[in-house]
GURO-314248 format. One record per residue: residue in three letters; y, z, x of N, C-alpha, C in turn. Coordinates in steps of 0.2 Angstrom, whole numbers, plus 5000, padded with zeros to 4 digits. Atoms other than C-alpha are relative to their C-alpha. Layout:
{'ALA', {Y, Z, X}, {Y, Z, X}, {Y, Z, X}}
...
END
This chain:
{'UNK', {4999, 5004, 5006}, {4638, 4607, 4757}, {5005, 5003, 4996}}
{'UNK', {4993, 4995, 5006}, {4654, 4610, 4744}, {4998, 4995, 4995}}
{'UNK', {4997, 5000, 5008}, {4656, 4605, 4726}, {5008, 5000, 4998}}
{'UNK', {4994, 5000, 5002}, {4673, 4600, 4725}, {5003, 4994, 4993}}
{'UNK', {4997, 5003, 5005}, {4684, 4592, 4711}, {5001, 4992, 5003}}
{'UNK', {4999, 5008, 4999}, {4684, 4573, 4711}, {5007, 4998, 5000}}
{'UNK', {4992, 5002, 4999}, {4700, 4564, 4718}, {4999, 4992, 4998}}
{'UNK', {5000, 5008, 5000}, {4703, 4544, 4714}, {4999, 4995, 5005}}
{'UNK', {5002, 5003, 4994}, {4700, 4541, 4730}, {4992, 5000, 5002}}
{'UNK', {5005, 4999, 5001}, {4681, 4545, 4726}, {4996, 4996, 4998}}
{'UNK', {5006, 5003, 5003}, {4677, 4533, 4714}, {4997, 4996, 5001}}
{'UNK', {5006, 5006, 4997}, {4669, 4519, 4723}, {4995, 5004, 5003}}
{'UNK', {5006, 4997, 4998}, {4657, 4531, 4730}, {4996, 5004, 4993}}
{'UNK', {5002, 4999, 5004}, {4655, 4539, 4715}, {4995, 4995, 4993}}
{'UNK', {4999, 5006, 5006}, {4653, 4524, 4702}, {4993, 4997, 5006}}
{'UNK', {5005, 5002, 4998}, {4640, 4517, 4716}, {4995, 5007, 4999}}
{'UNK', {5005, 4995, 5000}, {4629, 4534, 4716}, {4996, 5000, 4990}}
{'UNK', {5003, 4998, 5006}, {4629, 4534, 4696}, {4996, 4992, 4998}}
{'UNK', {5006, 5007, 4999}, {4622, 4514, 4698}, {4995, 5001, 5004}}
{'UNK', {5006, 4999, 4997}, {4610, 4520, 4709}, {4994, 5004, 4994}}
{'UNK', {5002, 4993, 5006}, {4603, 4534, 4694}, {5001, 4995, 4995}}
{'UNK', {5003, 5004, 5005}, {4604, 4520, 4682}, {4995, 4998, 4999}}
{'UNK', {5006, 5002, 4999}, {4594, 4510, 4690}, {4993, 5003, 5001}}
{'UNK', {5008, 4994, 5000}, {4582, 4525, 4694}, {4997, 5001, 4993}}
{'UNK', {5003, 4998, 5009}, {4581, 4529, 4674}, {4997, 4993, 4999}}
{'UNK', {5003, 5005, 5002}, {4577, 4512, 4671}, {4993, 5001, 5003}}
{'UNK', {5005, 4998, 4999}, {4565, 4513, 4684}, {4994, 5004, 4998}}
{'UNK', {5004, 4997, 5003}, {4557, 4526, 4676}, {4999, 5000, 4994}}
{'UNK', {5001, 5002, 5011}, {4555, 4519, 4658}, {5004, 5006, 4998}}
{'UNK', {4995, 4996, 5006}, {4569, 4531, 4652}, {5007, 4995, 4998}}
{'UNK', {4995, 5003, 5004}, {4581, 4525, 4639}, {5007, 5001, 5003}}
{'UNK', {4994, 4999, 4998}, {4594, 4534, 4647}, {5002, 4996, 5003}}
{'UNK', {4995, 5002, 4995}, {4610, 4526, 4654}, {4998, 4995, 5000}}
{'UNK', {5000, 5008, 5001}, {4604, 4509, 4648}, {5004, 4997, 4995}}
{'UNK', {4994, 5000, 5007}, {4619, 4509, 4635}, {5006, 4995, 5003}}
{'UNK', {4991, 5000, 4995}, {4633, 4503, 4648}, {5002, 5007, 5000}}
{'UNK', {5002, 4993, 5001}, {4633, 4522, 4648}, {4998, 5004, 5004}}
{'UNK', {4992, 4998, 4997}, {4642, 4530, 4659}, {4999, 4992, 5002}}
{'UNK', {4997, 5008, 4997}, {4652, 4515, 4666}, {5007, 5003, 5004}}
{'UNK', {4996, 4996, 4993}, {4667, 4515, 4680}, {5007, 5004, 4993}}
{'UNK', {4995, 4998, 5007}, {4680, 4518, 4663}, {4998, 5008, 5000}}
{'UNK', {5002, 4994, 5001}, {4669, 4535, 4661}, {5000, 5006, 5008}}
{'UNK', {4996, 4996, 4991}, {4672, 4541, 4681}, {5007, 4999, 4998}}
{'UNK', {4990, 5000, 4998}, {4691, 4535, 4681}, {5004, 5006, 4993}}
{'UNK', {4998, 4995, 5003}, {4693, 4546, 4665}, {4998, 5008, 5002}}
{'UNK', {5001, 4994, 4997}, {4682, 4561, 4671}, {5004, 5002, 5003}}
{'UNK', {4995, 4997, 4994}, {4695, 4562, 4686}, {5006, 5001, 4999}}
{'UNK', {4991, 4998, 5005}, {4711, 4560, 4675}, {5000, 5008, 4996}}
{'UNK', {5001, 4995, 5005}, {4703, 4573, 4663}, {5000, 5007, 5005}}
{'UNK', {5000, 4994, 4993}, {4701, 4585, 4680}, {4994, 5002, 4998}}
{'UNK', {5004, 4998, 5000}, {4682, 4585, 4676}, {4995, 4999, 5002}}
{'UNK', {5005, 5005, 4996}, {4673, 4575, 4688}, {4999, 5005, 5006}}
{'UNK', {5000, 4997, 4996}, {4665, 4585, 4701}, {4993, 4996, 5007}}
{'UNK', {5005, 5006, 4995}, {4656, 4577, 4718}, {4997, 5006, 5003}}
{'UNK', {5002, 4996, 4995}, {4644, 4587, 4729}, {5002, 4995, 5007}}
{'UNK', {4997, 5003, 4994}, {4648, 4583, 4746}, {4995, 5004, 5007}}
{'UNK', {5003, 4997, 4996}, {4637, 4584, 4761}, {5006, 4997, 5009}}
{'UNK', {4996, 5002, 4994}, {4651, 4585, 4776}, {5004, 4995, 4997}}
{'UNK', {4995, 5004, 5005}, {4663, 4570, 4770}, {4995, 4995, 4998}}
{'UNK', {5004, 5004, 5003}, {4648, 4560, 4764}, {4998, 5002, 4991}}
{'UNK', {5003, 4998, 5006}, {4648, 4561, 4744}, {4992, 4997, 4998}}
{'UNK', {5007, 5001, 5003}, {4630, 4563, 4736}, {4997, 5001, 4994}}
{'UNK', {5002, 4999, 5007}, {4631, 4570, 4720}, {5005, 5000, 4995}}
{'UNK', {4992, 5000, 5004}, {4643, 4569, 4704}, {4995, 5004, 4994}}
{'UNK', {5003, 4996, 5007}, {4642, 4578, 4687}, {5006, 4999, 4997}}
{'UNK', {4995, 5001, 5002}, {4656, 4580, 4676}, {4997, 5008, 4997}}
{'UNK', {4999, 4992, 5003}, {4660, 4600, 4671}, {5006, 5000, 4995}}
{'UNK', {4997, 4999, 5005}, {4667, 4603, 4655}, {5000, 5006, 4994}}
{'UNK', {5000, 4992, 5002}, {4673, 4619, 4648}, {5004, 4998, 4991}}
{'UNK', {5000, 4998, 5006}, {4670, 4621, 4630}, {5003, 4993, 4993}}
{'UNK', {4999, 5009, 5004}, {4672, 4602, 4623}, {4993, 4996, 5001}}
{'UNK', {5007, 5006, 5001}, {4655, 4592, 4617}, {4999, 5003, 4992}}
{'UNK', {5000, 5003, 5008}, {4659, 4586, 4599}, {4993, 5003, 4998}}
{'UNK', {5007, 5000, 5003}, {4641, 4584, 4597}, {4997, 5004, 4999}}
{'UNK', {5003, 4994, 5000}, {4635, 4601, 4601}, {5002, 5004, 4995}}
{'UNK', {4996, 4994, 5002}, {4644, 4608, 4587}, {4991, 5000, 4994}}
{'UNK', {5004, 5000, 5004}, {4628, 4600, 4575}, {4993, 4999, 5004}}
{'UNK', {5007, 4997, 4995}, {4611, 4607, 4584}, {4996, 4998, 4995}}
{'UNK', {5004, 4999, 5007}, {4596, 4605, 4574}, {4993, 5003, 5007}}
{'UNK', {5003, 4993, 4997}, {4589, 4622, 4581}, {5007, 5003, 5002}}
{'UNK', {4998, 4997, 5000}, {4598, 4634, 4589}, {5004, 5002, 5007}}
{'UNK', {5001, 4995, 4993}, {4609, 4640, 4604}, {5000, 5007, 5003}}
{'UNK', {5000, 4993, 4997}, {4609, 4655, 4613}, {5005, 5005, 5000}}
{'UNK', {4996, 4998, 5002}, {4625, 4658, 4612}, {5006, 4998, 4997}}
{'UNK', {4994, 5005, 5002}, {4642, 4655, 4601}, {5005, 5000, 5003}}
{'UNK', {4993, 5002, 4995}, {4656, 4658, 4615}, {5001, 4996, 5005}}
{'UNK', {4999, 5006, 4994}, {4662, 4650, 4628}, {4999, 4996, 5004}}
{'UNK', {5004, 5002, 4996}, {4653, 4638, 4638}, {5003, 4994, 5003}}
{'UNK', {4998, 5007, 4996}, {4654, 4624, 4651}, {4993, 4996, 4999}}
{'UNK', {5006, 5006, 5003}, {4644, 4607, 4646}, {4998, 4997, 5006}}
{'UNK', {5002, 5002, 4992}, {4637, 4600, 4662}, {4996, 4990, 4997}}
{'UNK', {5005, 5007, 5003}, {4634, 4579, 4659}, {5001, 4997, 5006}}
{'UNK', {4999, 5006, 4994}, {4632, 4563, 4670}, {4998, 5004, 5006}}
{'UNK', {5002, 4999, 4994}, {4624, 4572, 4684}, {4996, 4994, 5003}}
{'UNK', {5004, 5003, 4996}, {4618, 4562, 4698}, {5000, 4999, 5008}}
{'UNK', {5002, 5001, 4994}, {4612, 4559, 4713}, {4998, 4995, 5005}}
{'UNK', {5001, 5008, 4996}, {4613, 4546, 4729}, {4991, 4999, 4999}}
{'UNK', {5007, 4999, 5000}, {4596, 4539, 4731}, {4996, 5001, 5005}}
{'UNK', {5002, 4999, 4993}, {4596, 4542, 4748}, {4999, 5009, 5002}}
{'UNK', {5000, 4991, 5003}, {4596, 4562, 4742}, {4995, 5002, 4995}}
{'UNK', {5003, 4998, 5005}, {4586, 4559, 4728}, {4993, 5004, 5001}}
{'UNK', {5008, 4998, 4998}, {4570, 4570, 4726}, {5002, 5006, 5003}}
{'UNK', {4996, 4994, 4995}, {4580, 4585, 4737}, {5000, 5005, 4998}}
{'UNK', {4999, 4995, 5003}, {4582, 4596, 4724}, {5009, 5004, 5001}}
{'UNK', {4992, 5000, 4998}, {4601, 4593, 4726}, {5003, 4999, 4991}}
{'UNK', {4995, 5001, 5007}, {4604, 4592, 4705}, {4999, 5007, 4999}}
{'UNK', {5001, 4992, 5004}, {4598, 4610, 4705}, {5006, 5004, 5004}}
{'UNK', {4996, 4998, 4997}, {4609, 4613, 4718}, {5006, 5000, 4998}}
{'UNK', {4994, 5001, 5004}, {4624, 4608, 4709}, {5001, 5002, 4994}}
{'UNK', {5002, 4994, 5003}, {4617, 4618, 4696}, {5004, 5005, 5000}}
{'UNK', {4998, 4994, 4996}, {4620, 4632, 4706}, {5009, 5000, 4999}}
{'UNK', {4993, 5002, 4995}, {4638, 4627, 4711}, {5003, 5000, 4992}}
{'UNK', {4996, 5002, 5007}, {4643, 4623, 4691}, {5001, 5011, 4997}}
{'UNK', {5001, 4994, 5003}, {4636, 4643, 4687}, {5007, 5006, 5004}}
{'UNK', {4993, 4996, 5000}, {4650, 4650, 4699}, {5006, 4997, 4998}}
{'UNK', {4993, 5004, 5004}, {4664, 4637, 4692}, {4999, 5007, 4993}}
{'UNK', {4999, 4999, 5008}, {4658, 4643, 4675}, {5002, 5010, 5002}}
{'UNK', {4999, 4991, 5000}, {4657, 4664, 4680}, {5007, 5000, 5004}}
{'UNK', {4993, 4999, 5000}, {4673, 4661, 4690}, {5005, 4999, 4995}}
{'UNK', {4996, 5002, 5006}, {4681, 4656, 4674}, {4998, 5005, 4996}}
{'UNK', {5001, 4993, 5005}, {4674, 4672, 4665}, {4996, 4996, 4994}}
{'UNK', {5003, 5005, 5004}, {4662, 4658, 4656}, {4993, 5002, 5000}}
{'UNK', {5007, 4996, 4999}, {4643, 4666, 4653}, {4994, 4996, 4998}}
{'UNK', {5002, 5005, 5004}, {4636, 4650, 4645}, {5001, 4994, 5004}}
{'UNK', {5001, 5007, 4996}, {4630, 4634, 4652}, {4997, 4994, 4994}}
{'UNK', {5003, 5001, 5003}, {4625, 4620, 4641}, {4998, 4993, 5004}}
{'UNK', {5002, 5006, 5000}, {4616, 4603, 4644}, {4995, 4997, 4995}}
{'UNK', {5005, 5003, 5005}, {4607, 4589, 4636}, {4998, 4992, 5005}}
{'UNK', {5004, 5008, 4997}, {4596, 4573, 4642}, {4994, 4998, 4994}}
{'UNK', {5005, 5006, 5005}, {4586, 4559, 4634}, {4993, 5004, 5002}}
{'UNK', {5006, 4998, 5000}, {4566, 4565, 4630}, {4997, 4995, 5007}}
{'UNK', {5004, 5002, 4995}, {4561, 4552, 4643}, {5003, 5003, 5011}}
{'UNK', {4997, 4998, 4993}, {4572, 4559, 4658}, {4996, 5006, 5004}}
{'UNK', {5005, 4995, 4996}, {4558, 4570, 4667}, {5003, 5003, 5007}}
{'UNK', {4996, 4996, 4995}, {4569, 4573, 4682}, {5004, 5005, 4999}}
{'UNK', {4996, 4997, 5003}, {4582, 4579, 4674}, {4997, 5007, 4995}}
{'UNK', {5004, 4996, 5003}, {4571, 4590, 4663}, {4997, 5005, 5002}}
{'UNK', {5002, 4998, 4995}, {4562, 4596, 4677}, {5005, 5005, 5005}}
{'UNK', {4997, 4995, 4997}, {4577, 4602, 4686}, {5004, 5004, 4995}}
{'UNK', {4998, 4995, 5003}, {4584, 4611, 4669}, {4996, 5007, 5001}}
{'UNK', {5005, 4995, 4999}, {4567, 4620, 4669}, {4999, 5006, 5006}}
{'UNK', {4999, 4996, 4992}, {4569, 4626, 4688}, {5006, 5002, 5000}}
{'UNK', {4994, 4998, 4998}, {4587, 4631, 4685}, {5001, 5005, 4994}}
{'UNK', {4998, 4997, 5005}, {4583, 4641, 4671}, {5001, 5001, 4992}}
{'UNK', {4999, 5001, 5007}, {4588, 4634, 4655}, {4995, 5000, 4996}}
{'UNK', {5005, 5002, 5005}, {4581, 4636, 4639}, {5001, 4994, 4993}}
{'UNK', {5000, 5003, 5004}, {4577, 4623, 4627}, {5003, 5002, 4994}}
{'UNK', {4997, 4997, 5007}, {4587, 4626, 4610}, {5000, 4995, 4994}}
{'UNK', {5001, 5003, 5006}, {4584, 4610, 4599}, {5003, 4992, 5003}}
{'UNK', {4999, 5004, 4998}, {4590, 4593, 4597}, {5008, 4997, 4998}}
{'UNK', {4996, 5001, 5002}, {4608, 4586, 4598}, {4999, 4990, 4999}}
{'UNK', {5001, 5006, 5001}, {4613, 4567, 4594}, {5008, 5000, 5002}}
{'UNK', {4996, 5003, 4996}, {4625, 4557, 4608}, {5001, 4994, 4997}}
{'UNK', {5000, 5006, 4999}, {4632, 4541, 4605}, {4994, 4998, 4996}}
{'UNK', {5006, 5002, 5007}, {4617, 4539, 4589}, {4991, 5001, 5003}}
{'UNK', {5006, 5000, 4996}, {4603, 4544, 4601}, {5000, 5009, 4999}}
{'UNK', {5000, 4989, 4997}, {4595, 4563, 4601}, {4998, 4999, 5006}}
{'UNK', {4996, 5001, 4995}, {4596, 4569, 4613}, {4993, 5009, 5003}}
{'UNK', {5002, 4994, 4997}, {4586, 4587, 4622}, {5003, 5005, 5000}}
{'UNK', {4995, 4994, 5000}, {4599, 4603, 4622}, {4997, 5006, 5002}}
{'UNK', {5002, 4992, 4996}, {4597, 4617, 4633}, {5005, 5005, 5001}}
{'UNK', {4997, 4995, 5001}, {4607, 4631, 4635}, {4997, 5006, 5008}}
{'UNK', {5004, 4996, 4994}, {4606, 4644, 4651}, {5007, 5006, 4997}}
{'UNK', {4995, 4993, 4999}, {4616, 4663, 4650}, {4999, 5001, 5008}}
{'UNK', {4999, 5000, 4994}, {4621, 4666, 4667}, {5006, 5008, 4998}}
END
């Protein structure tokens, strides 16, 4: 399995995988990503921006996330507190096909973001998901992260965790 940087030539697999994780949240009565939110506008920019990252099992893409060193507007106003105030990689949009889903393949890319972020001398991880995203919250839990309070995305709060690595 690798984790590599997303090419243009990705995003129809990718843009399907995060309509599959739509659809799942809805399924699971979570609010999230019922916004139009992400949309193919927010892959074609992750890729331009050089922060779209796919997991890959052999040439079949499975997983996408977007990794983002030290840029999220919104975490600058926490209501609590994080862990720490230097340098960090922001982890959003993760997702997973649904023919993967349940595998324990977001934690795995977890994994894969902590040596990006420690190859880049980064010791700080942050993420955030909607209160009803249980999967999601589930794998921040097994990968470590601690809760630190609540930010506000797009006028919705939002969960904010924080992991030191």
């Amino acid at each position: 399995m690798i984790f590599r940087k997303a090419i243009p030539e990705d995003i129809p697999e990718i843009w399907e995988i995060l309509r599959q994780a739509i659809r799942r949240r809805k399924k699971d009565g979570s609010k999230q990503w019922q916004d139009g939110y992400p949309n193919l506008e927010t892959v074609e920019t992750d890729i331009k921006n050089g922060v779209g990252y796919v997991l890959a099992d052999s040439e079949k893409i499975i997983g996408y996330s977007a990794v983002i060193f030290n840029d999220e507007p919104a975490y600058e106003n926490i209501n609590g507190k994080w862990l720490s105030d230097g340098d960090f990689v922001v982890v959003h949009r993760v997702a997973i096909s649904d023919e993967h889903s349940g595998k324990g393949l977001a934690q795995k890319m977890f994994d894969f973001i902590e040596k990006i972020a420690l190859g880049n001398n980064i010791h700080s991880i942050k993420a955030d998901t909607n209160f009803d995203n249980i999967p999601m919250l589930k794998t921040l839990e097994k990968s470590g992260y601690q809760y630190c309070g609540e930010v506000f995305l797009r006028g919705n709060p939002r969960k904010a965790f924080e992991k030191i690595i």
